[in-house]
N, C-alpha and C positions, 0 to 999 in steps of 0.2 A: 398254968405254971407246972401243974402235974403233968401236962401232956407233953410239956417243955423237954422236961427232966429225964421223961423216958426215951422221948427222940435221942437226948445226950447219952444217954447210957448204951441205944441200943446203934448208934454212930460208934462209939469208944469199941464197943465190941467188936463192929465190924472192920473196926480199922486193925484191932489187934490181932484179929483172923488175916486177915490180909498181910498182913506184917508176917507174922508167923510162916503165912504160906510160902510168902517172896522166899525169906529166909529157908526153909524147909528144902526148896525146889533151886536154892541156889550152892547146899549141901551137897545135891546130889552124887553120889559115885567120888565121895572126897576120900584122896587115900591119907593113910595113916603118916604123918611128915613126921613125927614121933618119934615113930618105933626106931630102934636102933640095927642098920645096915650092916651088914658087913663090907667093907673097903679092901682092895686090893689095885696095887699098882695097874695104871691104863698101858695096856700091851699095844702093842706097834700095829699091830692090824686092828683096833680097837679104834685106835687115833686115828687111821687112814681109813675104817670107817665110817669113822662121825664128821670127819672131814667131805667126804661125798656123801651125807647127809644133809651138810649143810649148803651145799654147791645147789643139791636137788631141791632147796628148799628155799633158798635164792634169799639168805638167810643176811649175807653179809651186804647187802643192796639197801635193805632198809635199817641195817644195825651199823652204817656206817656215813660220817658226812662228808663232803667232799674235801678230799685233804686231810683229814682226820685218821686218827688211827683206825684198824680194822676191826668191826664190832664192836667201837666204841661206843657207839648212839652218840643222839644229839639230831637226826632227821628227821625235819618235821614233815610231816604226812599230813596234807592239806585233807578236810572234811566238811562236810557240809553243818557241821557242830561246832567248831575249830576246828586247831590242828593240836594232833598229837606226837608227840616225840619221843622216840625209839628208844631205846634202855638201852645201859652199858651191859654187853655182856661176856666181856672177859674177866677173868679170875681176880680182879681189885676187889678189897675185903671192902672196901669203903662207899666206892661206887657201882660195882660190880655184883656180877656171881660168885666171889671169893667166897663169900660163907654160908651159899647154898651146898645143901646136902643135892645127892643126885632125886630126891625122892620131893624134897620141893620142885624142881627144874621137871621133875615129871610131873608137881599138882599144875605149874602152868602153862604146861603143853596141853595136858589132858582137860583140865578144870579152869584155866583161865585167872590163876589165883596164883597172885604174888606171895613170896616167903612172908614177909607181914601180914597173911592174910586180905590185903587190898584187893579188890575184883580187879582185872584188869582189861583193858578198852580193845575190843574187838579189831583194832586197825591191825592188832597183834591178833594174824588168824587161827587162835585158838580153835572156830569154830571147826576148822579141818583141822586142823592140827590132831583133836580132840581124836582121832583115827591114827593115828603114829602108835606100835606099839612100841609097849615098857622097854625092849630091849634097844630097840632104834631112837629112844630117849637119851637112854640112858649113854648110848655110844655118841650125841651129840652131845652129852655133857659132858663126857670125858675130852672130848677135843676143846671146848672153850675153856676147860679148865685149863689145854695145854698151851693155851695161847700165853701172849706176852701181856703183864697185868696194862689196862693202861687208868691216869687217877684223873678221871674225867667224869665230874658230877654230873647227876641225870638232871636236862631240863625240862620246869615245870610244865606240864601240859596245859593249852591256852585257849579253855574249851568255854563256852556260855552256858550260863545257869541257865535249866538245872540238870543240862548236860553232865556238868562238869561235878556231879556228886554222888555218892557211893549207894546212895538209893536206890537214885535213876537208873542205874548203872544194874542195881539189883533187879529190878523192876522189868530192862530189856531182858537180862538173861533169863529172868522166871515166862517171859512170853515167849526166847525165839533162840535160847542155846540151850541144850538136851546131850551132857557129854554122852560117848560112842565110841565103841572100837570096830576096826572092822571085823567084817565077820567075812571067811570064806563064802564063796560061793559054789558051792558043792554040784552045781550045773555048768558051771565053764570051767575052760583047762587052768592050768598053773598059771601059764603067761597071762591070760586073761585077768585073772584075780591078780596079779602082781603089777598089771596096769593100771586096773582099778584103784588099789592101794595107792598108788603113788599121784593117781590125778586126785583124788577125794583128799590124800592126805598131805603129806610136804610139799605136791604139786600145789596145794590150793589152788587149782585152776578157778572152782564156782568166785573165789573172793573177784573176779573182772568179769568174769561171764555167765554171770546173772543179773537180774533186774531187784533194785531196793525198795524199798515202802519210804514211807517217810521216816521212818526210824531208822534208817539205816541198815532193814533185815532183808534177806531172799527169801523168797515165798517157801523154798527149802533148801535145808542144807546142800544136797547134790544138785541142786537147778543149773546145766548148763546152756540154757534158752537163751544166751544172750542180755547185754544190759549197756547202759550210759555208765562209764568211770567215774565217780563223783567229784570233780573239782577239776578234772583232766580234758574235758569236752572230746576223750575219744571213745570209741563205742568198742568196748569187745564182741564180736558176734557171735550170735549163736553158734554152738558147737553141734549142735543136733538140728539144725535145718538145710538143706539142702541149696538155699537159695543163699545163705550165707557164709559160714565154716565150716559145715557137716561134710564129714570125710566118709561118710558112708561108701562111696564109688569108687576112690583112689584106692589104689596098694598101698600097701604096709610100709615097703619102703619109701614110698613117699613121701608119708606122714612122719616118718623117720627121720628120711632127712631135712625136711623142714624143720625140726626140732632140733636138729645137729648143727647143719649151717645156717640156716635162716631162707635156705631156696630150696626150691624143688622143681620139679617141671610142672606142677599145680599149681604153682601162685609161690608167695613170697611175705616174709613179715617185714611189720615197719611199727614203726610207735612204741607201747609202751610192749608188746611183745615181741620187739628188738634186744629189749632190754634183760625179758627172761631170758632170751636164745644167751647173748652175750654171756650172759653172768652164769646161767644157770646151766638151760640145759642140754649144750655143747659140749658141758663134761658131763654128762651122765655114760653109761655103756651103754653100745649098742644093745645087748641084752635087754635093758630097760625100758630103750627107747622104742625098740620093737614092742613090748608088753606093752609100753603107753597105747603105741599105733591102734593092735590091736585090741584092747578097750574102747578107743576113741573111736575108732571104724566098725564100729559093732553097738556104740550108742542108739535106741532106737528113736526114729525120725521124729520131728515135731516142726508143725506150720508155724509161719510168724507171718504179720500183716502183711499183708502182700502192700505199696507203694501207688497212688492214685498214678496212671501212665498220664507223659506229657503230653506225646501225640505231637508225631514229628509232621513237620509243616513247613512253606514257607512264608515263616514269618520275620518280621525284622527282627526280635529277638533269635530265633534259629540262624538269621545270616548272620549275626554279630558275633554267635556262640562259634558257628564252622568258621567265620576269619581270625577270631583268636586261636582257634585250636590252631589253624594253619601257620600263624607267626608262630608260638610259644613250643606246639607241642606235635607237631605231622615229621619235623625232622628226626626227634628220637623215637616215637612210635609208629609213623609209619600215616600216608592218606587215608586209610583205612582201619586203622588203630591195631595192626597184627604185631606192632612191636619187633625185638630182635632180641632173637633165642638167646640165654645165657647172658643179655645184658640189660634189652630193657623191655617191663614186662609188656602184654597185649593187652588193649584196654577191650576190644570188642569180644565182649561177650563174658568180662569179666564181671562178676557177680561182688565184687568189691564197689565195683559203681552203681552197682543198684540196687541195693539193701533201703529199705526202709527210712533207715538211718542215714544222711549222706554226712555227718560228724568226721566221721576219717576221710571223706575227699576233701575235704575245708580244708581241715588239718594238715594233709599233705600236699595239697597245690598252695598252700599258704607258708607255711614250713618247711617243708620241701620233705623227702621219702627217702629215710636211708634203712636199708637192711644192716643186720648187723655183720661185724667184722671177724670171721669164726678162722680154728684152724681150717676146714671144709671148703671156705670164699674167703680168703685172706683182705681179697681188695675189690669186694662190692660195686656195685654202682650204684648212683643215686641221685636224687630230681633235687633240684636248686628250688629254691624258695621263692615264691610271686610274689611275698605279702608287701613288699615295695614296690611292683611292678603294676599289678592291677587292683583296679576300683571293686567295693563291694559292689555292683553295679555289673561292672567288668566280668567276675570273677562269677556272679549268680549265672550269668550269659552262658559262659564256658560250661559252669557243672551242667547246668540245665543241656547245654547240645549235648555233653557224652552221656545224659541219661537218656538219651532219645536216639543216638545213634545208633548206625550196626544194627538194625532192632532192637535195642533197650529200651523198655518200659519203666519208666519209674517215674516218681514226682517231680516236680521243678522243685532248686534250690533259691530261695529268696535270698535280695538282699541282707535282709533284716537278719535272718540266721547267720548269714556271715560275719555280718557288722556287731553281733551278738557273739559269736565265737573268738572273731581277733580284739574287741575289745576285753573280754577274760582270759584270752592268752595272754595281755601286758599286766596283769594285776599282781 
């Protein structure tokens, strides 16, 4: 019983150290919401500031539902946890940012931490955020303060215990968020640190193109190795591999304007980095977008699993694969997959079809592939949707020949992945 009592006491101890610590480590670098600011009217270049802050930060995409007022919230953000739903954050005292000071609006840019003190759930990328400095804070708060109030209650986040508690919640941030500001880098020019800035921080680019644990975390804050989207079944790819996004070989302008319109003579986006180009970052300036470039093209390299090759043959499977390509797809790219300049892209020897990962061929011969609609490419082109057209079956046939043609090496696509992908696109 003595030996009982001591196990209990010396448990109680160690839970209280532990407690303490979560706590201690989820203090860290908390500014003072207190103290008393000084306020002065938000001037017109202030507003049109925080304005293209918030464009670059692609801010009103997830603070808005469809149909819905702007930055109202109410988006739920599907997770492997639940889902969580986006906060109001225009100047409504009620449901809003009305009765934030500027100096809260910067503890939860920087620290993740609601004016109530509530920790707040990572879907909201604090964790880059946490790199925005004070002054470029504070100029997006001045602009949602100038927005129009709108009195749209926040809905309750729809997460599973014990996800869904201020613990847990503690517990992630004391293992895998560390706030940060940037630091120059005193080895590369202006431009270079101003691209860095903006990818690490309002870009959140790492929140798609990294890889998560089971919790939900990146191996690190700046990881752009590439990852699976969680609940999205598309794959951001590596940014620093060569064999999948890495821009190491392009110009600048390139990478530019692929950032601007959504094309370039490299390749082209579709999916959910349709959706930044769109919203986001088609209004940034050239100035910027060239700093992006140049960061991004100046990442250095990293390997990813190279794709067990199919090993082109003939087999019934390969003749099945080359007669569907020839109904479906030889008229807009071509018998030889070289595509047509300016309209539709080349498949031979694109490294879109041969990643690792073949999630974005699913997605887009299933869905169909639109770039987005910019002032740069007003009227796009884009691939129709199979997923009524062909069999999982069908559809494995096809990916599997364009991973083996033209000389591509890659894995075969199974049915099963497919019938596993369009069954959680209907959910």
């Amino acid at each position: 019983m003595k030996r009982l009592r001591t196990w209990l006491v010396v448990g109680v101890v160690l839970a209280l150290v532990l407690t303490l610590t979560v706590w201690q480590l989820n203090l860290r670098d908390e500014p003072d919401v207190t103290a008393a600011v000084a306020t002065t009217a938000a001037s017109p270049a202030l507003l049109e500031r925080g304005a293209y802050l918030a464009r670059a930060g692609n801010c009103m995409s997830c603070h808005t539902t469809r149909g819905g007022s702007p930055y109202a919230g109410g988006r739920g953000i599907a997770t492997p946890f639940g889902t969580v739903f986006s906060s109001n954050l225009t100047p409504d005292t009620r449901s809003g940012i009305g009765s934030w000071s500027a100096s809260h609006f910067w503890r939860a840019m920087h620290n993740g931490r609601s004016k109530d003190g509530r920790l707040l759930y990572p879907a909201f990328p604090y964790t880059s955020y946490t790199e925005v400095t004070r002054e470029d804070s504070d100029a997006l708060y001045a602009y949602l303060q100038s927005l129009p109030a709108a009195a749209q209650p926040n809905t309750p986040h729809a997460l599973r215990w014990p996800f869904n508690t201020q613990a847990a919640l503690a517990a992630w941030r004391a293992l895998y968020f560390n706030p940060g500001r940037y630091a120059t880098d005193a080895t590369q020019t202006a431009e270079w640190n101003r691209g860095a800035y903006l990818v690490r921080g309002l870009g959140h680019c790492s929140a798609c193109h990294s890889a998560r644990n089971a919790l939900g975390a990146s191996s690190t804050p700046l990881d752009l190795a590439g990852g699976l989207i969680p609940m999205q079944n598309w794959y951001a790819p590596s940014l620093t591999s060569p064999s999948e996004a890495g821009v190491a070989d392009w110009q600048p302008e390139h990478i530019a304007a692929l950032l601007k319109t959504g094309v370039s003579p490299r390749g082209s986006v579709l999916g959910p980095m349709a959706e930044v180009v769109l919203h986001s970052t088609q209004h940034m300036s050239d100035a910027d977008l060239r700093a992006m470039a140049v960061f991004l093209k100046a990442l250095p390299p990293t390997a990813v699993p190279s794709p067990t090759p199919v090993g082109a043959g003939d087999t019934p499977a390969a003749r099945a694969g080359a007669k569907l390509y020839e109904q479906h797809c030889a008229q807009c790219h071509g018998e030889q997959g070289r595509g047509v300049p300016g309209a539709y892209p080349p498949l031979a020897g694109n490294r879109a079809l041969t990643m690792a990962s073949s999630a974005n061929l699913v997605q887009v011969v299933l869905n169909g592939g639109y770039a987005p609609a910019t002032a740069g490419n007003p009227r796009p082109f884009g691939m129709p949707p199979f997923v009524l057209v062909l069999n999982d079956n069908e559809l494995a046939s096809l990916l599997t020949y364009l991973r083996s043609a033209w000389g591509h090496q890659a894995s075969a696509v199974t049915p099963t992945e497919i019938h596993r992908i369009r069954g959680e696109n209907q959910r």
